[in-house]
C-alpha positions in Angstrom: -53.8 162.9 -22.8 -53.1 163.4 -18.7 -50.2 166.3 -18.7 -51.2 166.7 -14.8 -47.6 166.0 -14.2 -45.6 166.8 -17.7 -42.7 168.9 -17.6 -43.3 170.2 -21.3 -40.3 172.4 -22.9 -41.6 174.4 -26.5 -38.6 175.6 -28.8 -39.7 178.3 -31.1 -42.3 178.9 -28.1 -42.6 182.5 -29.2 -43.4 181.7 -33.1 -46.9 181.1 -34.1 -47.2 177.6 -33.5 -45.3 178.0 -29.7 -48.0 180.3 -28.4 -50.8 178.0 -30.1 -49.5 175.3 -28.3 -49.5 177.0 -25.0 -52.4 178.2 -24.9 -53.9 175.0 -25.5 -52.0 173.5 -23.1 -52.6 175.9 -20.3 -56.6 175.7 -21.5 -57.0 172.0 -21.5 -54.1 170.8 -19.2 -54.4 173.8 -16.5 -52.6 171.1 -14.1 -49.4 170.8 -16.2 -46.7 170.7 -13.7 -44.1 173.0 -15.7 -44.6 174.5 -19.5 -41.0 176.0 -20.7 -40.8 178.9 -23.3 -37.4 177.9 -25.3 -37.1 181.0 -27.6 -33.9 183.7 -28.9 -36.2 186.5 -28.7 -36.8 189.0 -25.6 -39.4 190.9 -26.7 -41.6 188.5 -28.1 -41.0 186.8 -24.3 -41.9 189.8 -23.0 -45.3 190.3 -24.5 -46.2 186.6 -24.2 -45.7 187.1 -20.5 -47.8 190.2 -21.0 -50.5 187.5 -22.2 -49.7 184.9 -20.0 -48.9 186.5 -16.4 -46.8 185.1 -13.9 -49.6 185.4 -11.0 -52.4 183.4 -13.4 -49.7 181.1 -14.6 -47.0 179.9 -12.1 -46.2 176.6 -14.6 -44.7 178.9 -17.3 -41.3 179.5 -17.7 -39.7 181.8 -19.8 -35.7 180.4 -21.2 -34.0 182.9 -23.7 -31.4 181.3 -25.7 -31.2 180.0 -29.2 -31.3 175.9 -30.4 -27.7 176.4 -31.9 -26.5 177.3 -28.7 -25.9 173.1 -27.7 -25.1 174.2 -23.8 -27.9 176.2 -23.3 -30.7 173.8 -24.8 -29.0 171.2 -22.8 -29.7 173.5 -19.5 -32.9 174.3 -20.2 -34.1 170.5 -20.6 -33.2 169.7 -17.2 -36.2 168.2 -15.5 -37.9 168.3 -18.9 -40.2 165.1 -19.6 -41.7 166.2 -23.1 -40.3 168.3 -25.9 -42.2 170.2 -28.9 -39.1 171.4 -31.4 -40.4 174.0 -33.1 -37.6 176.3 -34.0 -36.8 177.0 -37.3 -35.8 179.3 -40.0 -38.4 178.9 -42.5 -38.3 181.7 -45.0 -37.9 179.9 -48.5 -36.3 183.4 -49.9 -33.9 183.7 -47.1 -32.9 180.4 -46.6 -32.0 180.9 -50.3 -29.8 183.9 -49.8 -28.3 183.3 -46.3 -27.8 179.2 -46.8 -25.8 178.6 -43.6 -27.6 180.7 -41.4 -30.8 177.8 -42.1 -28.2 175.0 -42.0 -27.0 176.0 -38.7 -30.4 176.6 -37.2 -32.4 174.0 -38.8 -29.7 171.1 -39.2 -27.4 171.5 -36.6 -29.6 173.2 -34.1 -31.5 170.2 -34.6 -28.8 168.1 -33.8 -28.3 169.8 -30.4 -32.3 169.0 -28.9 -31.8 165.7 -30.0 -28.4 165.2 -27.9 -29.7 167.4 -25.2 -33.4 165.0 -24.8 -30.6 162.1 -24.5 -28.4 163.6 -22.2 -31.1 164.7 -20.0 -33.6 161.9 -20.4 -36.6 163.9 -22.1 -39.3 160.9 -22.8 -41.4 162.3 -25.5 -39.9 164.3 -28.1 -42.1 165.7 -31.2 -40.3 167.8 -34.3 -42.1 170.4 -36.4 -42.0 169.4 -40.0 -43.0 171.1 -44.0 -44.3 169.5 -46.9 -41.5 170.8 -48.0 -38.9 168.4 -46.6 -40.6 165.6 -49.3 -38.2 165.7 -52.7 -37.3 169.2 -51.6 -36.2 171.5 -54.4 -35.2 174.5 -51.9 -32.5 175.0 -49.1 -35.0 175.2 -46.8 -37.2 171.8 -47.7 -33.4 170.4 -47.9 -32.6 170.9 -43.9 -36.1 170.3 -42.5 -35.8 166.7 -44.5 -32.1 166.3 -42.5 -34.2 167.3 -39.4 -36.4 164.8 -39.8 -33.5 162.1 -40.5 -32.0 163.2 -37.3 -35.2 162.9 -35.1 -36.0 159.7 -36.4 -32.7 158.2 -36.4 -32.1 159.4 -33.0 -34.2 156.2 -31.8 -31.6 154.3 -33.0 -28.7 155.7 -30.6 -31.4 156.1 -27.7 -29.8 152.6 -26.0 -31.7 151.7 -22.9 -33.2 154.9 -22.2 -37.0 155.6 -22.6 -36.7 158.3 -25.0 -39.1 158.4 -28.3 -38.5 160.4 -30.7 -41.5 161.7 -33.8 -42.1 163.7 -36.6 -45.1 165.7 -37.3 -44.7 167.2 -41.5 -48.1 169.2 -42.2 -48.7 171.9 -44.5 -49.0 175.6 -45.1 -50.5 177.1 -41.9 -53.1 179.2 -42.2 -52.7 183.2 -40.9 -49.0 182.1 -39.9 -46.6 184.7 -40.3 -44.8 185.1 -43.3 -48.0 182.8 -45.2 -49.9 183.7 -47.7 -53.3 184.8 -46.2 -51.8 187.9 -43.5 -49.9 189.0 -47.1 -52.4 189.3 -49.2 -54.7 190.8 -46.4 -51.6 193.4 -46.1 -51.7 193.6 -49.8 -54.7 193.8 -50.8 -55.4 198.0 -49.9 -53.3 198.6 -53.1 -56.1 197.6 -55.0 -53.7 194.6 -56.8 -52.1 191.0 -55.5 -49.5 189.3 -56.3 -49.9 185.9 -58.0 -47.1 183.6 -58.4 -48.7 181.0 -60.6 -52.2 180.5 -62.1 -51.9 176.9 -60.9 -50.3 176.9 -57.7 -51.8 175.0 -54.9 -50.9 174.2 -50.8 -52.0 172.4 -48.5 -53.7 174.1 -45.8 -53.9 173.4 -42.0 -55.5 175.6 -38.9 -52.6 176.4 -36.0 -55.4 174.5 -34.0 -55.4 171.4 -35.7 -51.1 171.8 -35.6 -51.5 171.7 -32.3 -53.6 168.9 -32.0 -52.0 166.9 -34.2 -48.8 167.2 -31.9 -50.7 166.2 -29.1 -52.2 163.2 -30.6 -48.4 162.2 -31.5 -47.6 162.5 -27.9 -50.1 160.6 -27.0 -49.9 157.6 -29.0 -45.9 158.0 -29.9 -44.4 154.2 -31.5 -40.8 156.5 -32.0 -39.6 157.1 -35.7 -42.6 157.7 -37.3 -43.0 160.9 -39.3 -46.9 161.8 -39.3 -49.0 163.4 -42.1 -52.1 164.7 -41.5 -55.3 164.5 -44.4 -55.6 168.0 -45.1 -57.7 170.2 -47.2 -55.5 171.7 -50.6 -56.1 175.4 -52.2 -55.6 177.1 -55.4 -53.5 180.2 -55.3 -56.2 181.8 -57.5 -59.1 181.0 -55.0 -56.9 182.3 -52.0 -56.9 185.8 -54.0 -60.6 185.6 -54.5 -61.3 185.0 -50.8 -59.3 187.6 -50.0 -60.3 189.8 -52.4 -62.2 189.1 -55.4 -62.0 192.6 -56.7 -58.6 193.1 -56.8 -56.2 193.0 -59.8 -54.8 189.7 -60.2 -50.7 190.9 -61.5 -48.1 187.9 -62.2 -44.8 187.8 -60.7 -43.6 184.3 -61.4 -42.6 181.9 -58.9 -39.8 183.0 -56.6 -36.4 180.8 -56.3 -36.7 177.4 -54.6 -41.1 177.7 -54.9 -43.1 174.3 -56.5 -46.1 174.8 -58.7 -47.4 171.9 -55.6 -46.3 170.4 -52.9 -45.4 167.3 -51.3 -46.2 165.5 -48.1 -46.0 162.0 -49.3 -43.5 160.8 -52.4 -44.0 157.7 -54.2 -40.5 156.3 -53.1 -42.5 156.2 -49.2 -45.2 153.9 -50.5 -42.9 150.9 -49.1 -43.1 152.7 -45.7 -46.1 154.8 -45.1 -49.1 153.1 -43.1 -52.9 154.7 -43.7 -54.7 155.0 -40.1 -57.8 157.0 -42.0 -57.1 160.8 -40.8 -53.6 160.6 -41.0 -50.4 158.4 -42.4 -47.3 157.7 -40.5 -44.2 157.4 -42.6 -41.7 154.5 -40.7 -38.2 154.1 -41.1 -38.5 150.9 -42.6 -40.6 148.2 -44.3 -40.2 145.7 -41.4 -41.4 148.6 -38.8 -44.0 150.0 -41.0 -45.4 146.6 -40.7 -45.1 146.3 -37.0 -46.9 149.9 -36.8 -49.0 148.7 -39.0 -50.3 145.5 -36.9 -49.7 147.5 -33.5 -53.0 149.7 -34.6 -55.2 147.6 -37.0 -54.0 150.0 -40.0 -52.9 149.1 -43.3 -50.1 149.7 -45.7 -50.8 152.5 -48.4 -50.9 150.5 -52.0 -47.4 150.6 -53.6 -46.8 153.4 -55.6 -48.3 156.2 -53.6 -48.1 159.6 -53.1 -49.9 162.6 -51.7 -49.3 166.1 -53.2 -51.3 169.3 -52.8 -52.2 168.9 -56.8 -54.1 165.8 -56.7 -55.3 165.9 -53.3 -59.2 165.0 -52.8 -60.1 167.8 -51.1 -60.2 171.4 -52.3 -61.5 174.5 -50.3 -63.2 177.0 -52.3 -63.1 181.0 -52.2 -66.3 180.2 -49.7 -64.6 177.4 -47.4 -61.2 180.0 -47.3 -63.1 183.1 -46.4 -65.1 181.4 -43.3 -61.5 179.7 -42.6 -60.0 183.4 -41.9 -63.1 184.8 -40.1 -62.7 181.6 -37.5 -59.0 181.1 -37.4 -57.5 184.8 -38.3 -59.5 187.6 -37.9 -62.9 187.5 -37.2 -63.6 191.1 -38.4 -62.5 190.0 -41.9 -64.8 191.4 -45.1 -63.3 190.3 -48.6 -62.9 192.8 -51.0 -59.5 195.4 -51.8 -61.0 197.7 -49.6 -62.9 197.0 -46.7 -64.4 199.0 -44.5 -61.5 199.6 -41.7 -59.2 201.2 -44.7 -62.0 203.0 -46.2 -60.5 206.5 -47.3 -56.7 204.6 -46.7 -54.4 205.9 -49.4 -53.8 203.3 -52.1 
């Protein structure tokens, strides 16, 4: 994908994904013509710039303002080709407890970068999804599934302008904050972690194939799709034995608003969903799933369909996880409650 020229505008740009993203960008596309940071927070600005210096990187720009703020997202997409949305609240627990704070972010801040990319022309426009958003049981699934109604519906009101918009809905990231892997790191010098559920499972995805699965989308964008990678699942249980297999294992019980599994895929988007081998594309429609469907030599999924972390193909082991946070978290990571950088570390 050429981005010699791409004006590319990142909401959430500070969050985990955001700086994933630019630093792929500025890696692989060092000719980008302009890469905006779209975030509400100064001081994670700050040190991104810290990492990212003006003098090395002339392309990046740095816009402090928030995506329910409708003015201010419209200002900052002017001259803006491309736009990642990855702003969200996106604490399960939270959203729980402070209900309209998500809705106003994730719903109607939503609302505002799709009206903004129409107002300003934005070509290429790619939303930040959850398995959660598929027959969602907590406030927070609940308004990332009206986020993804909005972006896909939005290429229904685009008229004459040549403005696509996408999904991208993947699974639990690994070493993302607030997920379970930097927790139970944290956790684990007490000598005990936290289990939820024997039988929990996630799915599981590396920031760096997020951020190549939204560049693949931008690349080969129909508009209205909602894409869904093939991704490894894990068992809560072999999580904690990555991590540390020594440690107490102590029940909590699942916290309001958690699945035993998730969802990426329900059965009711069998009628819908096409199967191009590494990932599926959900489409608005029979009649356009088709049409996607013929446009890239795929097929429809057989009806009935579904794909949740529980019956998923693909399982990484205790083995497979630990290598996973060596390579993609911290590659000074020993399993075990107390490793050798906490050694004499009170409990």
């Amino acid at each position: 994908m050429d981005l010699s020229n791409a004006s590319i505008l990142v909401t959430g740009g500070t969050g985990s994904f955001g700086q994933k993203f630019v630093e792929t960008v500025l890696r692989d596309h060092p000719g980008v013509h302009r890469l905006v940071i779209f975030s509400r927070d100064e001081l994670k600005q700050w040190q991104m710039q810290q990492r990212f210096p003006e003098g090395k990187y002339p392309q990046l720009r740095f816009f402090i303002g928030d995506v329910r703020d409708a003015r201010r997202v419209s200002r900052a997409m002017e001259g803006v080709d491309t736009v990642v949305h990855a702003a969200a609240l996106k604490q399960v627990p939270a959203a729980e407890y402070n209900p309209m704070e998500c809705i106003h972010t994730n719903v109607m801040g939503a609302e505002n970068v799709v009206n903004a990319c129409l107002d300003n022309g934005v070509q290429r426009i790619v939303a930040l999804s959850t398995d959660k958003a598929a027959a969602p049981i907590n406030l927070y699934g609940a308004t990332k599934l009206c986020s993804d109604k909005l972006f896909v519906s939005a290429n229904n009101i685009r008229g004459k302008r040549d403005t696509r918009f996408a999904v991208v809905r993947y699974g639990n990231v690994l070493g993302s904050r607030g997920s379970v892997v930097p927790f139970f790191l944290e956790h684990r010098r007490h000598g005990w972690l936290p289990i939820t559920d024997d039988r929990m499972t996630r799915f599981n995805i590396t920031l760096e194939d997020g951020v190549a699965l939204v560049m693949r989308t931008l690349e080969d964008l129909w508009g209205g799709e909602i894409v869904v990678p093939r991704i490894p699942s894990y068992r809560i249980l072999d999580v904690a034995d990555a991590v540390a297999p020594d440690a107490e294992k102590r029940r909590v019980g699942i916290r309001p608003g958690e699945k035993l599994h998730e969802q990426m895929i329900t059965s009711a988007d069998a009628p819908t969903t096409v199967d191009r081998g590494d990932f599926f594309a959900i489409l608005p429609s029979p009649a356009a799933a088709e049409a996607y469907a013929q446009k890239h030599g795929a097929k429809l999924v057989p009806p009935g369909f579904s794909y949740d972390s529980e019956a998923n193909g693909e399982f990484l082991d205790p083995a497979s996880l630990r290598a996973m946070i060596r390579d993609h978290v911290d590659p000074a990571f020993a399993a075990g409650c107390r490793p050798a950088a906490l050694a004499g570390t009170a409990g």
